[in-house]
DRENRO-995618 format. One record per residue (C-alpha): residue in one letter; x, y, z. Coordinates in steps of 0.001 Angstrom, whole numbers, plus 500000, padded with zeros to 6 digits. Layout:
AXYZ;...
***
This chain:
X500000500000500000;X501233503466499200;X502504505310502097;X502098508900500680;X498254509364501219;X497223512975500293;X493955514192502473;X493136517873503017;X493615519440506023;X495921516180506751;X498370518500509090;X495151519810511246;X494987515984512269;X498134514975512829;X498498518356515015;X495154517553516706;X496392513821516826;X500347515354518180;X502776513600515843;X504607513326519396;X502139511259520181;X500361512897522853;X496806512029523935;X494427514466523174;X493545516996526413;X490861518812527707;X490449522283528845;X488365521530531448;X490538519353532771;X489076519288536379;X485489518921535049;X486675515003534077;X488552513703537103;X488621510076535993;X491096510777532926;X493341512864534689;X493889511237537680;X492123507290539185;X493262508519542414;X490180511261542231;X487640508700542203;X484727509063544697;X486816511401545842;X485281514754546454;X487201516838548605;X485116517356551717;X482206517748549539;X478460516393551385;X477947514753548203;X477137510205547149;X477806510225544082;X478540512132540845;X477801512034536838;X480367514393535022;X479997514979531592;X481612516913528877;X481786518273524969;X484527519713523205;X485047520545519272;X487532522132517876;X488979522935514630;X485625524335513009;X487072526982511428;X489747524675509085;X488105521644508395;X485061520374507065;X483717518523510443;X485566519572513253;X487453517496516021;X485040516370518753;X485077514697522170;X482587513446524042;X482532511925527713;X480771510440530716;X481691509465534164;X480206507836537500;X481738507470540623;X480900507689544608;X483010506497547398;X481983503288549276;X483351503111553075;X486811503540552360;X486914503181548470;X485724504680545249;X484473503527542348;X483394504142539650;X483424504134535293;X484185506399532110;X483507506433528730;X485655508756526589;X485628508876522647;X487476511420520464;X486749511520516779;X489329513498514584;X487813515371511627;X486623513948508017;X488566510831508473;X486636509747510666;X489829508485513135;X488376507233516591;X489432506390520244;X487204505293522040;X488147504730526056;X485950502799528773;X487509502223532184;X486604501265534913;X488239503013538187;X488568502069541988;X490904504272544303;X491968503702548143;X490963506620550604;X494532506074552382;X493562508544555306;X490043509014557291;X488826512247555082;X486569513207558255;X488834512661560628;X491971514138559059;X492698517318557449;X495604515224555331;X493711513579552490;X495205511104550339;X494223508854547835;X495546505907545553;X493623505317542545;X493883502156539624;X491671502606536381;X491503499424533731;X489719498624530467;X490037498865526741;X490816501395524090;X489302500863520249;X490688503074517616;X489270502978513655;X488741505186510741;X487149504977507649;X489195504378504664;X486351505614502967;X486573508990503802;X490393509180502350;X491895510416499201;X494826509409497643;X497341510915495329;X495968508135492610;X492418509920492645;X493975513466491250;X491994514496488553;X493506516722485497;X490972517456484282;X489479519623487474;X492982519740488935;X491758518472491777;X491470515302494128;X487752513484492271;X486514510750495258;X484339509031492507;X487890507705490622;X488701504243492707;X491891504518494899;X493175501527494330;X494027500809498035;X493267498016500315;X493057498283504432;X493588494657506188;X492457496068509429;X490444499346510449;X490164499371513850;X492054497809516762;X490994496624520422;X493398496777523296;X493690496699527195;X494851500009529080;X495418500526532903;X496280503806534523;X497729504396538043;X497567507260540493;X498299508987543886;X496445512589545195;X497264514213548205;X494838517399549419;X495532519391552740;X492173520689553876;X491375522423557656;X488164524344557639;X489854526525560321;X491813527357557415;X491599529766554424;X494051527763552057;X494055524141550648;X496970522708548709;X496630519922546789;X498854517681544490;X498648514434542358;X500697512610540379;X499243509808537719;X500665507602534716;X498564506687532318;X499144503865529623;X501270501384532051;X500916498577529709;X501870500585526323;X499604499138524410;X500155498555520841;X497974501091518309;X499016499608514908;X496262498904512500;X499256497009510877;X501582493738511898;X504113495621513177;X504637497122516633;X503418501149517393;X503367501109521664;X501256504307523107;X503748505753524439;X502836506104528950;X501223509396530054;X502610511343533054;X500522513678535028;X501651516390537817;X498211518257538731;X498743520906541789;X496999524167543021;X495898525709545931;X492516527043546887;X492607530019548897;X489217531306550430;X489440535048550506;X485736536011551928;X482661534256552731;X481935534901549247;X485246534520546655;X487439531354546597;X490600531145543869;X492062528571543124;X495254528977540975;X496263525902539333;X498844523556536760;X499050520905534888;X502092519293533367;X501546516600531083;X504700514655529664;X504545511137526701;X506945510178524175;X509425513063525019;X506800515877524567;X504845518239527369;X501553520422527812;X502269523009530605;X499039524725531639;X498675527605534211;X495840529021535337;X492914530697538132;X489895529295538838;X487649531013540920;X483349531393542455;X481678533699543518;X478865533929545871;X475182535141544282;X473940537583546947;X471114535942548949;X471413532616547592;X473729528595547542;X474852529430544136;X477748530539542919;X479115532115539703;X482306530653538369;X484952531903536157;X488228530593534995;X491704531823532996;X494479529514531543;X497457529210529322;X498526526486527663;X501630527287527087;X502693528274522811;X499210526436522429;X496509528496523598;X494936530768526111;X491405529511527401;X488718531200529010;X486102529968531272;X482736531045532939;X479890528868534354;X477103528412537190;X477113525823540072;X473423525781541375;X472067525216545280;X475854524102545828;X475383520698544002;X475147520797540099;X477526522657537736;X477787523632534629;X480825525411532162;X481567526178529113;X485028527716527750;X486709529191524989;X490458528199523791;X491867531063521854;X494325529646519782;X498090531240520061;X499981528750518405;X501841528668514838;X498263527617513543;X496290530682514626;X497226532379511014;X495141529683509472;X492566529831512219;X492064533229513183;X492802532239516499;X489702530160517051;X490335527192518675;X487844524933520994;X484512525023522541;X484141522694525472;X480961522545527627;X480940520322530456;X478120519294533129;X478351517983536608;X475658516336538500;X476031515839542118;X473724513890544146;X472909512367547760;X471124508765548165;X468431509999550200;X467174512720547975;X466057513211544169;X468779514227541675;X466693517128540432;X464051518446542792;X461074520311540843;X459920523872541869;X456433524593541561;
***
């Protein structure tokens, strides 16, 4: 089979894809606990809260391509006596090729310390399940379909090609530790976890021979810092490092306090850095559900071709306790 396959906008994917062979991220990182760290499940910080359903959206690219980059995700987890548990499903489907990952784990983590006894919180988390990747041949041109004629690529001329396999089906396990000081005698709360995703390296060839996914290493730290009975910041990073390449994100995240009521309005500011700078603003309701939607303004060597437009992400989180209905209607 040819290896010089000709598809527009064939850079936006490998860039979406990283050539370095990075996973692809989310700006609402925190939104989506389960892929960023197994330690975080069921864990919810001192929250009064059973059980949670995260959710979240993202597409990007819009403004280049055809059908833009999208991302979809959903997540349950609670903590049971001294344990959490709990499931994703994460899929990611790159542009007109059609080239899907598709991720469902299933996460348990180890409450290490007594979270209402100690003001030194620390988890250890293990997630494990499969990852399927495919495309569509289908949706490809080749430099064999150029037609003179219109001087351009013609889909209706046959490519000539053959695909053995499509789409491949492999295990995946992820590992990781959090660590959270919280005092409510205290205005500040550090926190810090470390997680490595990929511990098995799984290979992602659609061919015989080997192509390992490369492992994933996390560092996630902030602090949140309570500054009046009605605004909490947070400042935050993330530093993601696989196959020799790194995202370094910095950022605030922040609430504040609607006069007279439990809910709060949130807002948010980060930089990924030579990638993109992302904005954030949302609503977290009767102190239980949330929802956010930001804004990645693109800053990288692409945002000549994009005019700095980057990625919409929207993400929901549903918070709920045993004893009561997740939604309770107003009359």
């Amino acid at each position: 089979m040819r290896k010089k396959i000709v598809i527009p906008g064939l850079f936006i994917l490998m860039f979406s894809l990283n050539v370095k062979a990075q996973d692809f991220h989310l700006t609402q990182y925190d939104a989506f606990p389960l892929y960023l760290n197994p330690a975080l499940t069921g864990n919810y910080l001192g929250e009064d809260v059973d059980y949670k359903i995260n959710a979240v959206y993202r597409s990007q690219w819009r403004s280049m391509v055809k059908k833009p980059f999208t991302t979809y995700g959903i997540s349950y987890d609670q903590p049971y006596k001294k344990f959490g548990i709990g499931a994703y499903l994460l899929d990611n489907r790159a542009g007109v090729a059609k080239f899907n990952t598709l991720n469902f784990q299933v996460a348990g983590s180890y409450f290490i310390t007594d979270q209402k006894k100690s003001p030194h919180l620390i988890n250890v988390g293990l997630s494990m399940g499969l990852f399927y990747k495919s495309f569509n041949p289908n949706n490809l041109l080749f430099e064999n379909q150029y037609d003179y004629s219109s001087g351009s690529l013609n889909p209706d001329i046959s490519n000539g090609e053959t695909f053995e396999n499509t789409s491949v089906l492999k295990f995946d396990a992820n590992i990781g530790v959090f660590y959270k000081y919280k005092d409510e005698n205290k205005k500040f709360a550090p926190y810090l976890g470390f997680s490595v995703f990929h511990l098995s390296k799984p290979s992602e060839s659609f061919y015989k021979e080997k192509n390992r996914v490369p492992m994933r290493f996390n560092i996630d730290a902030g602090c949140d810092f309570k500054i009046d009975d009605k605004l909490k910041l947070t400042p935050t990073i993330l530093y993601m490092n696989q196959a020799k390449a790194s995202d370094l994100t910095i950022g605030v995240k922040g609430s504040y306090r609607i006069k007279d009521t439990k809910s709060d309005i949130l807002f948010g500011l980060d930089y990924r850095l030579k990638d993109a700078l992302m904005l954030a603003i949302g609503i977290k309701q009767n102190e239980q559900h949330t929802f956010r939607i930001s804004y990645d303004i693109n800053t990288s060597y692409l945002h000549n071709y994009t005019g700095s437009r980057g990625a919409i992400e929207f993400s929901l989180i549903l918070s709920g306790k045993k004893s009561k209905p997740l939604f309770t209607p107003k009359f």
